[in-house]
C-alpha positions in Angstrom: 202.0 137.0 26.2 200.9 136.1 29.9 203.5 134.6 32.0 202.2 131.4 32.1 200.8 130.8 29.0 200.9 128.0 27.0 202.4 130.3 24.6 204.6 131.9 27.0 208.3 130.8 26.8 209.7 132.1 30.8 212.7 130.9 31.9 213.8 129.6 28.1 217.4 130.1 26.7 217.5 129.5 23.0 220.2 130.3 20.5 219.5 131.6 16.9 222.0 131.7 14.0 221.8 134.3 12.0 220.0 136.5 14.5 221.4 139.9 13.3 219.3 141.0 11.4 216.6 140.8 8.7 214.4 137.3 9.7 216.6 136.4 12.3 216.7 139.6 14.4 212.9 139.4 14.3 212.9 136.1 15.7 215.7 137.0 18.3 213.3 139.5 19.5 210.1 137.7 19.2 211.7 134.8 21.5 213.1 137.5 24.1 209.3 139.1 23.6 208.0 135.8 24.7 209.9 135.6 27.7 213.1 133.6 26.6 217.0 134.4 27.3 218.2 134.9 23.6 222.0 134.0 22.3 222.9 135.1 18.8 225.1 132.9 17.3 226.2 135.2 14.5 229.3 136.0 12.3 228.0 139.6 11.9 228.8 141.3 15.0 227.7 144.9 14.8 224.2 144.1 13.9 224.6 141.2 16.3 225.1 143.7 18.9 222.7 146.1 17.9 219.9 143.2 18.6 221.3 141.9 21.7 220.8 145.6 22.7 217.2 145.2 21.9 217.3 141.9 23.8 218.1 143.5 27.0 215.6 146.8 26.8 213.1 143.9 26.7 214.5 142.8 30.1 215.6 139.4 29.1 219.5 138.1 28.9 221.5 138.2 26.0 224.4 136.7 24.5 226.6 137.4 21.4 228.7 134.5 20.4 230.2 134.6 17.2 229.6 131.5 15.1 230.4 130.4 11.4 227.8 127.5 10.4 230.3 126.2 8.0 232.9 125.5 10.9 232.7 122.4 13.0 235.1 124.4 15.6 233.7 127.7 15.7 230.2 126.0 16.3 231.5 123.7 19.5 233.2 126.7 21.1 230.0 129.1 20.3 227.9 126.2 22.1 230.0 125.6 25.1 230.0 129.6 26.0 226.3 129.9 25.8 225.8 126.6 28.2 228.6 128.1 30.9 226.8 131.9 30.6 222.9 131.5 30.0 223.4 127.9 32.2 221.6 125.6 29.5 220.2 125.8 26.2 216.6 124.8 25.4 215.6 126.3 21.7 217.6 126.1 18.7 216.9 128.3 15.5 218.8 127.3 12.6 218.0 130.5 10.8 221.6 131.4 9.4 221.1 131.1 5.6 222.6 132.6 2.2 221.6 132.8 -1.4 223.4 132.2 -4.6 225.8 134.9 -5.8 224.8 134.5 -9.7 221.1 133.7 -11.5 220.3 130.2 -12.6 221.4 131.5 -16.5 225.1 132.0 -14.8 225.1 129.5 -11.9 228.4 127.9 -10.7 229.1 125.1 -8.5 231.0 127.4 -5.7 227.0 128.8 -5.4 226.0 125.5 -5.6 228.5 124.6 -2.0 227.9 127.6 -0.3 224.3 127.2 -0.5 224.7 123.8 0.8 227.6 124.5 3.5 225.2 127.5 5.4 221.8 126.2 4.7 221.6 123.0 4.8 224.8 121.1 6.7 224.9 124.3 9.2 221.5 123.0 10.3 223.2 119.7 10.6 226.1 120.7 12.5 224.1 123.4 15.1 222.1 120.5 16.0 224.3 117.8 15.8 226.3 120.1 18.6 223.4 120.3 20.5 221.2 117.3 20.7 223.6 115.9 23.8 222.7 118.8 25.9 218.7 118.3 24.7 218.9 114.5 25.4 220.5 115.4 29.0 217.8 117.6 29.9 215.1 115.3 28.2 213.4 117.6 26.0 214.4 120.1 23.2 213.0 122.6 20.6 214.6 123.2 17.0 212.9 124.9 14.7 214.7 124.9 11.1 214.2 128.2 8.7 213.7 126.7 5.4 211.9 128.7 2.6 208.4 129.0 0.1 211.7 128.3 -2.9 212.3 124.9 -1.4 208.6 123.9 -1.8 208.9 124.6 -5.5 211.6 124.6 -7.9 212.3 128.1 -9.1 214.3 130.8 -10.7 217.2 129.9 -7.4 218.0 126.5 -8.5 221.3 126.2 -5.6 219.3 128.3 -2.8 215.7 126.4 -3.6 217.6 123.0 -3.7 219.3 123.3 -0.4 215.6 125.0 0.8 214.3 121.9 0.0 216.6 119.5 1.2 216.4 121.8 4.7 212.6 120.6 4.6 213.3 117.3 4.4 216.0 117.1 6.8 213.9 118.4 9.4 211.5 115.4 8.8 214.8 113.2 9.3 215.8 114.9 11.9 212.4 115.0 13.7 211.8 110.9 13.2 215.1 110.1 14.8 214.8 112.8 17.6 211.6 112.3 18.5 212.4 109.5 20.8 214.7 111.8 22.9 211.9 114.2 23.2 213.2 116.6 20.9 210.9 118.5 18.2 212.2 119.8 15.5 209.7 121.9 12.9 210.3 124.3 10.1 209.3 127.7 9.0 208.7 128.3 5.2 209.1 132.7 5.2 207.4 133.7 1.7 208.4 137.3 0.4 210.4 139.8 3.0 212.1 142.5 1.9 215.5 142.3 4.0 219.2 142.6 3.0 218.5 139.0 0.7 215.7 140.6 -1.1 217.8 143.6 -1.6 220.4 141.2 -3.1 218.1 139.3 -5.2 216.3 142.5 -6.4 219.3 143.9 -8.3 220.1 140.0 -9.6 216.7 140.1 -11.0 216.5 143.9 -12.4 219.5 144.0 -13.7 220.9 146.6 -11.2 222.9 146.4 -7.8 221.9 150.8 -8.4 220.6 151.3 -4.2 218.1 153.7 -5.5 217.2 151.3 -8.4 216.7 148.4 -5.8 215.0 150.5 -3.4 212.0 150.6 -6.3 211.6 146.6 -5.5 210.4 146.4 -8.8 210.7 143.1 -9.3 209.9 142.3 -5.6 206.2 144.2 -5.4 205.5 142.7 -9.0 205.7 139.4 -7.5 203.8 140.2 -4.1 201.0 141.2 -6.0 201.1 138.5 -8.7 201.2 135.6 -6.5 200.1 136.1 -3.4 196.6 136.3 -1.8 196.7 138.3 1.2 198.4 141.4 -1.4 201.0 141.9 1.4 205.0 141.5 2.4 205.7 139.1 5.5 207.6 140.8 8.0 210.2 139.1 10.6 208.1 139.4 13.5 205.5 137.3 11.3 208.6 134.5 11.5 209.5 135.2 14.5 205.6 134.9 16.3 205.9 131.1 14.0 208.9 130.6 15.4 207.6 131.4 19.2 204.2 129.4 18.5 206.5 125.9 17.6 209.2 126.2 20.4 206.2 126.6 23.1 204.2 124.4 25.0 201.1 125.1 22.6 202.8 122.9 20.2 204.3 119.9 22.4 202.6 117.2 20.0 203.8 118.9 16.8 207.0 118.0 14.9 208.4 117.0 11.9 206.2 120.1 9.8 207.6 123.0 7.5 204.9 125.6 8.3 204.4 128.7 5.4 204.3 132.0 6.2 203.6 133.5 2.9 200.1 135.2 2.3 199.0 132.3 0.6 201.8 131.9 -1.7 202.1 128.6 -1.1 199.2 126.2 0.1 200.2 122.7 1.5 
């Protein structure tokens, strides 16, 4: 992207939960691609690490701060370091997120709360800590990552659920932020194969075997049942979303959950 594009994101600092690995480590990098100074907020270090390395071969700044989503404490302190070493913080990605331990025919309540805690009330709390700092400066960008399960109910009845509710509290969020200058969007990711896939893969077929999930068996059976384009999304397909709604291209949109699926879902 051209310095100067309307695409372009120079001189940007933005933090993103989660950014590791998987989905978040390709927006980390897609961001820093784009010209922003990246902080991963992140309780898992050593991949953490590995990306901020990535970060800085790209020649932008990076931070590792280590955050838990679930804690009110660990989240202020994570904040306040990023604002005294990157000087200010001006894109939020709420991408930490888990999935249910147990299928829907074994479900219990503790997947029911984790689900909740990570991906829906840590979007709450990593905003609520920053929407001060954006209504200081006069402007902010959050962009929520929410999922193709929480358009439709599915075989994930705690992950979908709290998918869903993510989708709905960025329309929340987005009509009472909006006055402060502050969009806030989602990104729907349909069908990746990263460490979640890998986890879901052997809850599905029956098997945690590695060289049993490495068949993703019940991952390409789905890709080519349901979805148009015939093809995985990759993180740099989130992340390149993720760049599009946090730049100047998209001042005038907020309040959407865009999909990134191949066509799984349409609306």
């Amino acid at each position: 992207m051209s310095q100067g594009s309307s695409f372009g994101l120079d001189g940007r600092v933005a933090i993103v939960t989660g950014g590791g690995r998987g989905i978040g480590r390709g927006i980390a990098l897609a961001l820093a691609e784009a010209g922003a100074d990246v902080a991963i907020a992140d309780i898992d270090l050593p991949n953490a690490e590995a990306t901020a390395k990535e970060i800085l071969a790209l020649g932008r700044r990076a931070l590792l701060v280590r955050v838990d989503v679930t804690d009110s404490q660990s989240i202020g302190a994570g904040v306040a370091e990023v604002l005294a070493k990157l000087g200010g913080v001006d894109i939020l990605v709420n991408n930490a997120g888990v999935v249910q331990d147990n299928t829907d025919a074994v479900v219990t309540a503790e997947d029911f709360d984790r689900c909740y805690e990570v991906n829906l009330k840590g979007i709450w709390s990593m905003t609520s800590a920053l929407v001060p700092h954006f209504a200081e400066r006069g402007e902010g960008k959050i962009v929520n990552i929410a999922s193709i399960a929480g358009r439709r109910g599915g075989a994930l009845s705690p992950y979908s659920a709290s998918k869903a509710a993510a989708i709905s509290l960025t329309q929340s969020l987005a009509t009472t932020l909006g006055a402060k200058n502050i969009n806030v969007n989602a990104v729907c990711p349909g069908l990746l194969w990263t460490p979640m896939w890998e986890k879901l893969e052997g809850m599905f077929g029956g098997s945690t075997d590695p060289a049993v999930v490495e068949k993703r068996t019940a991952f390409d059976a789905y890709l080519k049942a349901s979805c148009p384009l015939r093809r995985e999304q990759t993180p740099e397909d989130i992340g390149r979303a993720v760049v599009f709604l946090t730049s100047a291209a998209a001042k005038n949109i907020t309040g959407q959950s865009l999909n990134v699926d191949g066509g799984i879902q349409m609306n």
